[in-house]
VEXBA-559792 format. One record per residue (C-alpha): x, y, z; residue in one letter. Coordinates in Angstrom, 1 decimal. Example, Ala and Ser with C-alpha at 12.3 -4.5 7.8 and 13.67 -1.06 7.14 Angstrom:
<recs>
x=12.3 y=-4.5 z=7.8 resn=A
x=13.7 y=-1.1 z=7.1 resn=S
</recs>
This chain:
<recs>
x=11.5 y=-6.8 z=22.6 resn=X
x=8.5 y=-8.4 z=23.8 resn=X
x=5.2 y=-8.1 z=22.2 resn=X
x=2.5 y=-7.3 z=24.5 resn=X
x=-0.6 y=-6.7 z=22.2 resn=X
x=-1.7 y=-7.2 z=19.3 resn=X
x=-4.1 y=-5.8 z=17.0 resn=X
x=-4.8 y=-6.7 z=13.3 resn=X
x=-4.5 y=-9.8 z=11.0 resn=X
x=-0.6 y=-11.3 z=12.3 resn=X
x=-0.3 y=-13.5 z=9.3 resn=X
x=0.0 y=-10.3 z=7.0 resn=X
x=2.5 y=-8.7 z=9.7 resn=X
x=4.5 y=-11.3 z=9.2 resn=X
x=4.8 y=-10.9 z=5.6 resn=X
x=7.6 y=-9.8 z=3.7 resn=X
x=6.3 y=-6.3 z=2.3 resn=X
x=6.8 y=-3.8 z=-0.1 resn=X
x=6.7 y=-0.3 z=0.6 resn=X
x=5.1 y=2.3 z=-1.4 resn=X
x=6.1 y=5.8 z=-1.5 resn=X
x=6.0 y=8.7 z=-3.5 resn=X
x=6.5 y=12.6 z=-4.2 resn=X
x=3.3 y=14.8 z=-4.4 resn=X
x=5.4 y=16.1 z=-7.3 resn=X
x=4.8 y=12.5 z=-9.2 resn=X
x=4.6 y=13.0 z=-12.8 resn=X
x=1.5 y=11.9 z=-14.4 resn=X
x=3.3 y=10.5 z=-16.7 resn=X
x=4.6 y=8.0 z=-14.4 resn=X
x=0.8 y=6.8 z=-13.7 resn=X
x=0.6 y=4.1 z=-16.2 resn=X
x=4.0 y=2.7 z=-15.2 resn=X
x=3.0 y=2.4 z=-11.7 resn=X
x=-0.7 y=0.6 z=-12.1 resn=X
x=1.3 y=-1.8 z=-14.6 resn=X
x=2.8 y=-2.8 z=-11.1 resn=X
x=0.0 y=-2.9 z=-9.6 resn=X
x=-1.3 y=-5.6 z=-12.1 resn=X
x=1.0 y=-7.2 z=-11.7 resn=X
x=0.9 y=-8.1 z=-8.1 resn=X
x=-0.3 y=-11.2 z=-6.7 resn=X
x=-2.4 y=-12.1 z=-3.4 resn=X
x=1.1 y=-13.3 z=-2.2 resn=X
x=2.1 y=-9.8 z=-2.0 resn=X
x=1.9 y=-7.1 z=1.1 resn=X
x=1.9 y=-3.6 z=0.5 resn=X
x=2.0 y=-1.0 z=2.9 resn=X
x=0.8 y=1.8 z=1.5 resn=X
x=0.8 y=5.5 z=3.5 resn=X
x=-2.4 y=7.3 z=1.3 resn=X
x=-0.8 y=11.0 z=1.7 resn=X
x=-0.3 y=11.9 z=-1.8 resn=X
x=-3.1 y=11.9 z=-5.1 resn=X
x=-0.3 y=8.8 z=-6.2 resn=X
x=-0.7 y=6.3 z=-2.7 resn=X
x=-4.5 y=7.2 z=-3.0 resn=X
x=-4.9 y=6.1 z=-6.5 resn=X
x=-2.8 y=3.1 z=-5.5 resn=X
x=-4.4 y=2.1 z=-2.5 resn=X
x=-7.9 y=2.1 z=-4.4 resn=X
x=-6.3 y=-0.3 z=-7.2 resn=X
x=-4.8 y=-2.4 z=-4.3 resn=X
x=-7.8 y=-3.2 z=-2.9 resn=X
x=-10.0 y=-3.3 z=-5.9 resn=X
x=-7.5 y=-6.5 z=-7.0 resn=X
x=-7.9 y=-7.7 z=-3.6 resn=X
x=-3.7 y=-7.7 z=-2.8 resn=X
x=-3.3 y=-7.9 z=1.4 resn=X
x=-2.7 y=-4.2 z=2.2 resn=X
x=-1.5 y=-2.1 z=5.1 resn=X
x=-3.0 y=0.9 z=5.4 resn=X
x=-1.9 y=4.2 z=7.2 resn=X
x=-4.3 y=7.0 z=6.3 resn=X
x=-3.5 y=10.8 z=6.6 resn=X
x=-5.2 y=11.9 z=9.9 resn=X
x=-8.5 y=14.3 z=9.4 resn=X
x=-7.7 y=18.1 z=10.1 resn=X
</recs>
C-alpha cells in the first residue's frame, strides 16, 4: 500500500499502541481499577482511545491531564 498523505504527528502513528475499549454497561466499580492503569502509564505509551462511552470519556480526560501521547476519535455531533 502506498501512503499518499498524511496528516497528524507520524512519530506517534508509528508507535506501538494500546487500545481502549469498553461497554457502556461498565460497572462503576471497575472505575478505580481502570485509572490505577491510567497512572500507571508512561509518556512512552500510545493510547487510542474512541470517547463513546461515560468510561473512554473519563479516560480520555485522565490521559491527557497526565500528558500520555493519545489518539483520539470522538463520537460525531448529532
Amino acid at each position: 500500500m502506498q501512503i499518499i498523505e498524511t496528516q497528524g504527528n507520524q512519530d506517534l502513528m508509528n508507535r506501538e499502541k494500546t487500545l481502549f475499549l469498553c461497554s457502556k454497561k461498565t460497572p462503576i466499580a471497575l472505575y478505580d481499577n481502570v485509572f490505577k492503569w491510567t497512572d500507571s502509564l508512561t509518556k512512552r505509551d500510545c493510547i487510542v482511545c474512541f470517547n463513546s462511552t461515560e468510561m473512554e470519556s473519563e479516560v480520555l480526560k485522565a490521559l491527557l491531564v497526565a500528558e500520555i501521547p493519545t489518539i483520539c476519535r470522538c463520537k460525531q455531533g448529532k
